[in-house]
N, C-alpha and C positions, 0 to 999 in steps of 0.2 A: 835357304834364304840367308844372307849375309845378314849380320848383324853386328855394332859394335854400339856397347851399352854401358854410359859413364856413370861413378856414383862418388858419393865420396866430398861432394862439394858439402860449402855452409859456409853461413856467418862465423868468422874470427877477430881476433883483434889483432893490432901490429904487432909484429913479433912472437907469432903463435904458430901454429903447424896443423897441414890438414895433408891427406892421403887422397890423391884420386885414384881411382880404377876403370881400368877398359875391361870389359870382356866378350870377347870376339867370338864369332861362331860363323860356319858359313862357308870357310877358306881355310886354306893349310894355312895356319896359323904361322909356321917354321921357315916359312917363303917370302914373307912378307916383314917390310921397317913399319913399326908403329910409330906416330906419332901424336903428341899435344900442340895444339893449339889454342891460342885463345884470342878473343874480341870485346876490348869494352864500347861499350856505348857511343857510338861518335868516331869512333877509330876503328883503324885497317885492322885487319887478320893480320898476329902477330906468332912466328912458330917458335914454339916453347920448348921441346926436346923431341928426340927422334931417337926410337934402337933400334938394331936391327934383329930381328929374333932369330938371324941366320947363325950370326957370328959375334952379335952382343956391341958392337961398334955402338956410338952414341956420338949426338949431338946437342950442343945447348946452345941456347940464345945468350947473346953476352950479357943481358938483361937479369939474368937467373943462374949464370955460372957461381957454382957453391954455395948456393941455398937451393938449389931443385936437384933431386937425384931420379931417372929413371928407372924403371928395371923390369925385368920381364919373368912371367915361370911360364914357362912352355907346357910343363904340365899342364896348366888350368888355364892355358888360351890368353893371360890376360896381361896386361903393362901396368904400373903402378908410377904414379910421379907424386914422390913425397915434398911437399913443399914444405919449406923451414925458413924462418925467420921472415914472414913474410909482410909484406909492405903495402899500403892502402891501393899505389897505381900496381897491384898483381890482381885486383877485385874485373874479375871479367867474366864472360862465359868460357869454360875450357871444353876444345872439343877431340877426341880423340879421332884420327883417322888413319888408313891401309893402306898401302903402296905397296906392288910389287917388286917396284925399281927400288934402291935405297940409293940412287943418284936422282934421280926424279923426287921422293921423300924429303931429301936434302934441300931441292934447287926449290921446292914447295915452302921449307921451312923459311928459305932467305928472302923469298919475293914474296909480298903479301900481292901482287897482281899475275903468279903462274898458280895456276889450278892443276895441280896435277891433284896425285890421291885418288885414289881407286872406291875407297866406301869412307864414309865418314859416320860416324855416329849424331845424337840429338845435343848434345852440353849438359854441361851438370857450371851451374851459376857457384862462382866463390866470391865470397865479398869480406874484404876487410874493412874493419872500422880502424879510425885511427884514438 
């Protein structure tokens, strides 16, 4: 059974820092681009960073370029997106999800109306206060 299982979320204040994690099970972990997503309230799916656990490529949304760092230990299945210095409109649900493609992964992160992504997991809620 596939599974990707986020954690890591909470209430912050502006300008504070929280850790999400994915931990994936299910699938070769090593084959696949992970990625973050997120969705506030009222607004489209927005893709947040992308790696590839192939070859460590990454993607970020101009939104979160040098405050979001992703990263991946293949060891233990999982992607980590360190959020830093973070800002009241970053308060959404983040959802992490699998692709096989990391051109498909990508073309997912830029269009909030292409569905690609293979599994997705449930969200883990971050909310800033300001």
């Amino acid at each position: 059974e596939v599974q990707l299982v986020e954690s890591g979320g909470g209430l912050v204040q502006a300008g504070g820092s929280l850790r999400l994690s994915c931990a994936a099970s299910g699938f070769t972990f090593d084959d696949y681009a992970i990625g973050w997503f997120r969705q506030a309230p009222g607004k489209e799916r927005e893709g947040v960073s992308l790696i590839s656990s192939s070859d460590g490529s990454t993607y970020y949304a101009d939104s979160v370029k040098g405050r979001f760092t992703i990263s991946s230990d293949n060891a233990k299945n999982t992607v980590y997106l360190q959020m830093n210095s973070l800002k009241p409109e970053d308060t959404a649900v983040y959802y992490c999800a699998a692709d096989a493609s990391l051109t498909r992964g990508i073309a997912t992160m830029r269009d909030p109306h292409y569905y690609g992504m293979d599994y997705w997991g449930n969200g883990t809620l971050v909310t800033v206060s300001s």
